[in-house]
N, C-alpha and C positions, 0 to 999 in steps of 0.2 A: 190418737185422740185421747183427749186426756178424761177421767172416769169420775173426777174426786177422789179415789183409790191409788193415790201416788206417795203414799210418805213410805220410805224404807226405812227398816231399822238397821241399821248395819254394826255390829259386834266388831268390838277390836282398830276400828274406824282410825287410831293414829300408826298402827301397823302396817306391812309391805299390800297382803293381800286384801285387808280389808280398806284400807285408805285408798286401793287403785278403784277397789268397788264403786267405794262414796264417790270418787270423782270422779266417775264412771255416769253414775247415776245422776248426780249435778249436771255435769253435759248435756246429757239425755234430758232433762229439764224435768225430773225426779226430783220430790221433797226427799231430803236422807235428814234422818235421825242417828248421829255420828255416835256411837256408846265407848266410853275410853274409861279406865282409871285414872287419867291424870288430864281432867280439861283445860287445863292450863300451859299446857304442854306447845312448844310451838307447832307441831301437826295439827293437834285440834283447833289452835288459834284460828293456822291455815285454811279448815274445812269449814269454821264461821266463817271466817271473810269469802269464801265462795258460797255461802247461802248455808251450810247445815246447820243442823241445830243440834249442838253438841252438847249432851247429858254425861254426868259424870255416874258408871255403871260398870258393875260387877257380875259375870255370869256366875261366881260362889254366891252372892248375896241375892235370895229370891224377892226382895223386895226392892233392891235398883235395877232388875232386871224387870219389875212387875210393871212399874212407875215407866223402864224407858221402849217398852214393848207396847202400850198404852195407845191407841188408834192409831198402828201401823196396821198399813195394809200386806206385811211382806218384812221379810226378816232375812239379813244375810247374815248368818255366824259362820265365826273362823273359829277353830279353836283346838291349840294341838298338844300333845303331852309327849314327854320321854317316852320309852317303853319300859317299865317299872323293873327290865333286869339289870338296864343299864345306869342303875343306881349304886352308889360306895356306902362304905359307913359313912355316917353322919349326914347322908342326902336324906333329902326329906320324901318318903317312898309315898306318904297317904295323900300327895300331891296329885296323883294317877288320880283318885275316887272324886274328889269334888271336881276336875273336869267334866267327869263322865256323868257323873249328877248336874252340872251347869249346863251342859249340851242338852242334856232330856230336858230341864228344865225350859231350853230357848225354844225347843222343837213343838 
């Protein structure tokens, strides 16, 4: 039964685990709110033409996150990092912090 309580937000939405989510939830006859970096992208093109509503959004940036978390009732984030030992010279290590600060920030 449906509540009004159906929009997801789903993180990461043109990726393996979050893209099977949104279609997940689409089927299910779930409003999903597709959040990607590149809405342009033929994935996210894909998740409009099944009904999402695809925002272009960043779990570093607290304000496209703020904007696409906005009257969801329900949040799926993905979101995963190297482990900061298996980094070389020249990799970028402070890569590990702002995941970890985007995740709290989703949660």
């Amino acid at each position: 039964m449906k509540t009004g309580k159906d929009l997801i937000l789903v993180t990461g939405a043109t990726g393996r685990q979050g893209g099977a989510i949104a279609r997940e939830l689409l089927a299910k006859g779930h409003k999903v709110r597709a959040m990607t970096r590149r809405p342009d992208s033929t994935p996210a093109r894909e998740l409009a033409w099944q009904g999402a509503d695809v925002r272009a959004g960043d779990l570093d940036e607290a304000a496209s996150l703020e904007r696409a978390v906005a009257g969801a009732w329900g949040v799926f984030a993905m979101r995963s990092c190297a482990p900061c030992s298996s980094w070389t010279t020249g990799s970028r290590p402070g890569s590990c912090r702002p995941s970890s600060r985007g995740s709290s920030r989703s949660a």
